[in-house]
C-alpha positions as CSV (number, residue, x, y, z in Angstrom):
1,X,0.0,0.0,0.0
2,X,1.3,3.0,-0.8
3,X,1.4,6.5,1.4
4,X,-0.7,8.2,-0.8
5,X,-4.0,5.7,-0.4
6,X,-3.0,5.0,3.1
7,X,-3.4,8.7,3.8
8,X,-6.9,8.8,2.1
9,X,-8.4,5.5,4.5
10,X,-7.1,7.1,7.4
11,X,-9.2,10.9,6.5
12,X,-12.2,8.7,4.8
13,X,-12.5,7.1,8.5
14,X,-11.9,10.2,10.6
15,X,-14.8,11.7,8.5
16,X,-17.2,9.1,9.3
17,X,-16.8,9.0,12.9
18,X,-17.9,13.2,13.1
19,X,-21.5,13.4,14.4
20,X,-24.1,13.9,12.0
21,X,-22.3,12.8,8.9
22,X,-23.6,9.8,7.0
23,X,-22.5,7.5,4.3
24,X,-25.8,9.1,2.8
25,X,-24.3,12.7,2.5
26,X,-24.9,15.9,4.6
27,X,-28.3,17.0,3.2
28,X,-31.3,15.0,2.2
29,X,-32.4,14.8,-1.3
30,X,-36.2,16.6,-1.0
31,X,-33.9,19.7,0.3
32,X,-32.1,20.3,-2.4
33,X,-35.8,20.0,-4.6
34,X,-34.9,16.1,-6.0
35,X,-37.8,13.6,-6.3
36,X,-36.2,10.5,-5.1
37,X,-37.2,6.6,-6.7
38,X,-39.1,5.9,-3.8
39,X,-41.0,9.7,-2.7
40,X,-44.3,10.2,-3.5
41,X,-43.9,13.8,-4.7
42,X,-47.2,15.1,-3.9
43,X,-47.9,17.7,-1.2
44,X,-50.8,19.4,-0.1
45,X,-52.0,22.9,-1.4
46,X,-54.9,25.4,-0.2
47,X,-57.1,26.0,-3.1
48,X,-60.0,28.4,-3.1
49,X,-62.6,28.2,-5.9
50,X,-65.1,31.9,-6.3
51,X,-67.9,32.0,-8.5
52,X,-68.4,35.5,-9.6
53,X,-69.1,37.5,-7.0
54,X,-69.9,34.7,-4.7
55,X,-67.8,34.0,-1.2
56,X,-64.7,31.5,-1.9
57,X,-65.0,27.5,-1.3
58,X,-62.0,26.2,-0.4
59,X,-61.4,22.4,-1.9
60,X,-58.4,20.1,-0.9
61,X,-55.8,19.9,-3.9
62,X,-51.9,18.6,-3.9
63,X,-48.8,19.2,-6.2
64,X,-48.1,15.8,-7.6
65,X,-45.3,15.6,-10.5
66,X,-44.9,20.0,-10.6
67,X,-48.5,20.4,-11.7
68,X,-51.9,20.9,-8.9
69,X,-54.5,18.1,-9.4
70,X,-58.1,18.6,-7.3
71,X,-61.0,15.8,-7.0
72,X,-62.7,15.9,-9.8
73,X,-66.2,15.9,-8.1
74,X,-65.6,18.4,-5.5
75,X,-63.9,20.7,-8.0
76,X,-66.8,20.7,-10.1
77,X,-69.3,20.9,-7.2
78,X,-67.4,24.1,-6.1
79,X,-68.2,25.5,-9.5
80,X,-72.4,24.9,-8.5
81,X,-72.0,22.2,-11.2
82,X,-73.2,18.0,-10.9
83,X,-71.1,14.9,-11.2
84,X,-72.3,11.4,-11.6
85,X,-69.8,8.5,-11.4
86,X,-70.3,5.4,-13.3
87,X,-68.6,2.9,-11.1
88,X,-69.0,0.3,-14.3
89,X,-67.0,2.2,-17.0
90,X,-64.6,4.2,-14.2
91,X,-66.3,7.5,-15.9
92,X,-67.0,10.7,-14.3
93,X,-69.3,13.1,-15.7
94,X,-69.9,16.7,-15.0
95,X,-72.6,18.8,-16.0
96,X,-72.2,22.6,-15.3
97,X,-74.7,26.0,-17.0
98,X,-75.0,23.5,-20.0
99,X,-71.7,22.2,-20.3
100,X,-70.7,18.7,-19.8
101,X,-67.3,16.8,-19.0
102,X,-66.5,13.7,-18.6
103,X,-63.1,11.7,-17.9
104,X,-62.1,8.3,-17.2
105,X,-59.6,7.0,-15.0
106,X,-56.5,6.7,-15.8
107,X,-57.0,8.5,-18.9
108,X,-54.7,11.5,-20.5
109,X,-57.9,12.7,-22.1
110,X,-61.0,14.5,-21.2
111,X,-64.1,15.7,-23.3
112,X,-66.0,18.7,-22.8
113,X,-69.3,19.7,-25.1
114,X,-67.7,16.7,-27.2
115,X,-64.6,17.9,-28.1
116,X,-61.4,16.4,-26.6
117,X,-58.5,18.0,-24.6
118,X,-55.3,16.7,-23.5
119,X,-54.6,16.4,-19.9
120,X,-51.5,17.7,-18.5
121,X,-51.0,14.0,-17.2
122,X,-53.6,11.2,-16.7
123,X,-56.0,11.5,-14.2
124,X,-55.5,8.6,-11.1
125,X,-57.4,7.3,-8.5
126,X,-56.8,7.4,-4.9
127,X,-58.7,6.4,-2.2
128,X,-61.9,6.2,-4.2
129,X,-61.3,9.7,-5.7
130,X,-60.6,11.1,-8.9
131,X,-57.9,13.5,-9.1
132,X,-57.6,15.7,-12.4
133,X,-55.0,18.2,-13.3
134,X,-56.4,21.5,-12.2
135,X,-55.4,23.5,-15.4
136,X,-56.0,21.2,-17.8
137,X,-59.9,20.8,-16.9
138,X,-59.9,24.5,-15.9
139,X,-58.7,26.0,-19.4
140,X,-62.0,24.9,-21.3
141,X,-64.3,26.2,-18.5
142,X,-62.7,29.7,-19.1
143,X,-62.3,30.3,-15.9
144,X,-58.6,31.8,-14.4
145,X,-56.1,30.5,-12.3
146,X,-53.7,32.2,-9.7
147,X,-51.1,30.9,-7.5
148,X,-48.9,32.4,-5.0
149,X,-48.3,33.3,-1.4
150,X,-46.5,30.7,1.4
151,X,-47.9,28.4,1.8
152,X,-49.1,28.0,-1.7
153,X,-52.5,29.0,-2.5
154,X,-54.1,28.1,-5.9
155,X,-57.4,30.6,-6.7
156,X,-59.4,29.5,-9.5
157,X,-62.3,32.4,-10.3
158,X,-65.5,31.2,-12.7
159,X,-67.8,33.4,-14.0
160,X,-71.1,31.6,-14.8
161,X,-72.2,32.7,-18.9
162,X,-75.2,35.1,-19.0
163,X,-78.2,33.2,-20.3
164,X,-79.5,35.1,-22.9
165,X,-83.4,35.6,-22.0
166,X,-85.9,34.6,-25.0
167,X,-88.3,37.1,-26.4
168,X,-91.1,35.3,-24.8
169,X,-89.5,35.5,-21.5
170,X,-88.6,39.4,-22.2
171,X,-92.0,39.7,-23.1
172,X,-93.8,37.7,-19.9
173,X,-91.7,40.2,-17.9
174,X,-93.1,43.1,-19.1
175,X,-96.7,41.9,-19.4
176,X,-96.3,41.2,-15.7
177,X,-94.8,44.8,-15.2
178,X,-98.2,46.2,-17.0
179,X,-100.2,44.3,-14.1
180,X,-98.2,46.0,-11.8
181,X,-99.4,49.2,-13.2
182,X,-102.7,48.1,-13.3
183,X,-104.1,51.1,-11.2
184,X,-102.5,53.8,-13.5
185,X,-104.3,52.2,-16.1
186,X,-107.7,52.2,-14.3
187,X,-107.5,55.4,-12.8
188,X,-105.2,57.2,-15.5
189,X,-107.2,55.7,-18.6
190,X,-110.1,54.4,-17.6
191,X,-109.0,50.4,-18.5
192,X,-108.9,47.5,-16.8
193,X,-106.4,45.0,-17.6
194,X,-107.7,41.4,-17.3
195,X,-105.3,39.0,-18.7
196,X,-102.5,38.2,-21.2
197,X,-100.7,35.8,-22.5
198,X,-97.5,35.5,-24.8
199,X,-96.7,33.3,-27.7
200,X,-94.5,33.1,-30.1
201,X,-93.0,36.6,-29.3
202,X,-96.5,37.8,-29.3
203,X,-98.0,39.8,-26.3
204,X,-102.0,39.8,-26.4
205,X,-103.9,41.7,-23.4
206,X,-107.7,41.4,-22.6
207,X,-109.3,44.7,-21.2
208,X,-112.3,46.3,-20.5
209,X,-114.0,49.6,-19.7
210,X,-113.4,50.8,-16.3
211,X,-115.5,53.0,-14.1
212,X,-118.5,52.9,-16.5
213,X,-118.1,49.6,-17.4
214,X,-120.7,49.9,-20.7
215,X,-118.9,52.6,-22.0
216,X,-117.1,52.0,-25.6
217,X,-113.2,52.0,-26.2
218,X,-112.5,54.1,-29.4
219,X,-109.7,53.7,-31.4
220,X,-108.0,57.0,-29.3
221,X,-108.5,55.2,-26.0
222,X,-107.1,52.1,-27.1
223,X,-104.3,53.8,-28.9
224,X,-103.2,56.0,-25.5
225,X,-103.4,51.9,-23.8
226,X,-101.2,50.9,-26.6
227,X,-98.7,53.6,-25.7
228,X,-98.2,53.0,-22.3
229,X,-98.0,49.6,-22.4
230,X,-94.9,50.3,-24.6
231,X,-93.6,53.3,-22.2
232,X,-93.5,50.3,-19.4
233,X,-91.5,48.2,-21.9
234,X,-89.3,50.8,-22.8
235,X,-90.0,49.9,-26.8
236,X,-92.7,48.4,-28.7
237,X,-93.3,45.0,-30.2
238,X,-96.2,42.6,-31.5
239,X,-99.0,43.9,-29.3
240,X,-102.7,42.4,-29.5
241,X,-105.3,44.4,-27.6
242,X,-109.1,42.6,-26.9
243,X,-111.8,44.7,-25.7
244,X,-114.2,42.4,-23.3
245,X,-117.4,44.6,-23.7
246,X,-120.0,45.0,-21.2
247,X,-123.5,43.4,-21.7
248,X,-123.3,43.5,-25.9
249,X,-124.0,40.0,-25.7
250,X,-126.4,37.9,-24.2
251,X,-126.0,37.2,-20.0
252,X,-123.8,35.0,-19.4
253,X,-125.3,33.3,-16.0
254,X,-129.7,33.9,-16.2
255,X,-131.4,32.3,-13.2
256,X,-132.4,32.8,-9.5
257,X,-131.1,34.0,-6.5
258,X,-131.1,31.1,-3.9
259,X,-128.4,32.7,-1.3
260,X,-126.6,35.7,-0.3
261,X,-123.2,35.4,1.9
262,X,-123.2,39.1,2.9
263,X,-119.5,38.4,4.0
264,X,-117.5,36.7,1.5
265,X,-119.9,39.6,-0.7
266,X,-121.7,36.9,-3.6
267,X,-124.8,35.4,-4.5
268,X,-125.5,31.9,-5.0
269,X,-127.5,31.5,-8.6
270,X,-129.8,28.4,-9.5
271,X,-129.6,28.4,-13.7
272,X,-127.5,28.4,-16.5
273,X,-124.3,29.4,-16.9
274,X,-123.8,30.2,-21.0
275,X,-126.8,28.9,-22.2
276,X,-125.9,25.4,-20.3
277,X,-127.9,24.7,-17.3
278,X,-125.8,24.2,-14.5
279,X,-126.0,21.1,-12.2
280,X,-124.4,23.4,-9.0
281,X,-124.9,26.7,-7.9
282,X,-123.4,29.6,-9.1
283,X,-121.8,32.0,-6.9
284,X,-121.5,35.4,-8.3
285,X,-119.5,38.6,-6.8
286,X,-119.2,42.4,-8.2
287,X,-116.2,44.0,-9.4
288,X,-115.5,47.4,-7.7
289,X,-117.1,49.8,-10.4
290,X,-119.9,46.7,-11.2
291,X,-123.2,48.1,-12.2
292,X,-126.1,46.7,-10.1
293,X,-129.8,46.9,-11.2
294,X,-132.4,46.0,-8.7
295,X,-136.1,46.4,-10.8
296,X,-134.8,48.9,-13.5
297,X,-132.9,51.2,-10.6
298,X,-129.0,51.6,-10.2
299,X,-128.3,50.5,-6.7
300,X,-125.1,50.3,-4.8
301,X,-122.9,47.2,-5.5
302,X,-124.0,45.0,-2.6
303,X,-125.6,41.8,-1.9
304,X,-128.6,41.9,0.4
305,X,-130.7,39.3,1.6
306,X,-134.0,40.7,0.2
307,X,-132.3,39.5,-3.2
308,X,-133.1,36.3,-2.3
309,X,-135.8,34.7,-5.2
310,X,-135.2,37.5,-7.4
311,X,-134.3,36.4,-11.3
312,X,-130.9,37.0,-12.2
313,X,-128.9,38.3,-15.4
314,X,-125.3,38.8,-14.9
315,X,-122.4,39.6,-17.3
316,X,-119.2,38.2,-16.5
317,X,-115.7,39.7,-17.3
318,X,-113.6,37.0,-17.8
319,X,-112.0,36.6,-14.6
320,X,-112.8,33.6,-12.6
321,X,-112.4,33.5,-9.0
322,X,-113.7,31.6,-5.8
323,X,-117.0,33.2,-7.7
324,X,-117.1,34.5,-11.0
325,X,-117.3,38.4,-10.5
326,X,-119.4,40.0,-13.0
327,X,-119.3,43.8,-14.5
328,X,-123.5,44.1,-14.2
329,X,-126.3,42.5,-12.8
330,X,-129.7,43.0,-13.1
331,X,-132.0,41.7,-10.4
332,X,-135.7,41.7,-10.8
């Protein structure tokens, strides 16, 4: 042996025998940022998931392999969306304002609205869950990522797509806002709004006379309606006014007074409703501004019970309640 290598056993040994110094090396490998064979590589990271303006959820998510992978489920959950697992193909699909995605485990693939992506690396199982690479699935969604701070903390923010309303719904809107205002159009231009309906981007409105409910709607009147059913709107559109006239027509409920509850304010009728005799009584009740005839004389709109056996001719309106409320009645 020669004095050279001799020298070099004897430092090699004094250098083992210092505390803390291992055949190993001074520092471990995860310090220095190196993945060893046998590490798992994954570690926990705080990620919070908004919806618009909504408060944060925060989800469970891990680094595994440089990239952050979240549960597939709770991820999309977080986003107000629904997952359904089919434990028979290993499938996961997601369904969130109209979108769908689904992934399989194990897969490098996802598809969303039927088109494919490529994951950043496969999804994997663990512990019954499905783990997905956060920006992969996030991209497509169009919602943004930010990460930052110690310790880490991922923010994903979504912002749900504005459902564009139809014209029927913009049009059931408004008709409801013309109910609203039904009083302006009683007291303002002497109509009554009924009902309404929409169809096809079509508005159509019944109304009637109000105050003197025989009086006829000219084609100024219904003009002036037309108009400020469009000021409420805030522009015009397909518009169908019907005029329900008072008493033009034959009665609509003929027969006899058999009852009068003073309280709930109707009359019970024994006859024919529409030219049909009816099987059951009729209960009939007054609108506010209702004209009342009691032998030829205007009287005021209440029920009394000296109505009681009188004949009965009543026109109707077309609004049916717990008793169909009429415009005028003529008791004799």
């Amino acid at each position: 042996m020669t004095r050279k290598r001799a020298y070099l056993l004897i430092m090699a040994a004094l250098l083992l025998s210092l505390p803390g110094f291992t055949r190993t090396g001074a520092f471990p490998a995860h310090a220095a940022g190196i993945a060893t064979a046998g590490s798992k590589a994954e570690t926990p990271v705080k990620l919070i998931v908004t919806v618009g303006e909504e408060a944060g959820v925060e989800i469970y998510a891990k680094i595994r392999q440089g990239q952050t992978v979240v549960p597939f489920r709770a991820f999309f959950a977080a986003l107000g969306g629904q997952v359904k697992w089919d434990d028979g193909k290993s499938i996961a699909t997601a369904t969130l304002d109209g979108s769908t995605a689904s992934i399989a485990a194990g897969a490098s693939t996802f598809v969303f609205n039927g088109e494919i992506y490529l994951l950043n690396q496969p999804s994997s199982m663990n512990d019954g869950t499905l783990y997905v690479p956060l920006r992969s699935v996030s991209l497509p969604l169009g919602a943004s990522i930010a990460a930052g701070g110690f310790p880490l903390t991922v923010r994903v923010h979504y912002e749900k797509a504005e459902e564009e309303e139809s014209p029927d719904e913009r049009l059931a809107q408004w008709m409801e806002d013309v109910f609203e205002h039904h009083d302006a159009f009683m007291d303002g231009l002497g109509v009554m709004p009924l009902s309404g309906d929409v169809v096809n981007g079509r508005m159509a409105i019944q109304i009637r006379s109000y105050g003197d409910v025989e009086r006829k709607l000219g084609d100024a009147e219904l003009s002036a309606v037309r108009a400020a059913i469009y000021r409420i709107a805030g522009e015009e559109f397909p518009l169908e006014l019907e005029v329900v006239e008072c008493c033009t027509r034959d009665p609509d409920i003929q027969g006899v007074v058999k009852k009068v509850d003073a309280a709930r304010k109707f009359i019970q009728v024994s006859g024919a409703y529409r030219g049909i005799e009816s099987e059951y009584p009729i209960n009939i009740s007054l609108f506010k501004d209702a004209k009342l005839l009691v032998d030829g004389v205007e009287a005021k709109p209440d029920f009394t019970e000296e109505m009681v056996g009188k004949s009965v001719r009543a026109w109707l309106a077309g609004i049916r309640t717990s008793a169909d409320a009429a415009v005028k009645v003529e008791l004799t």
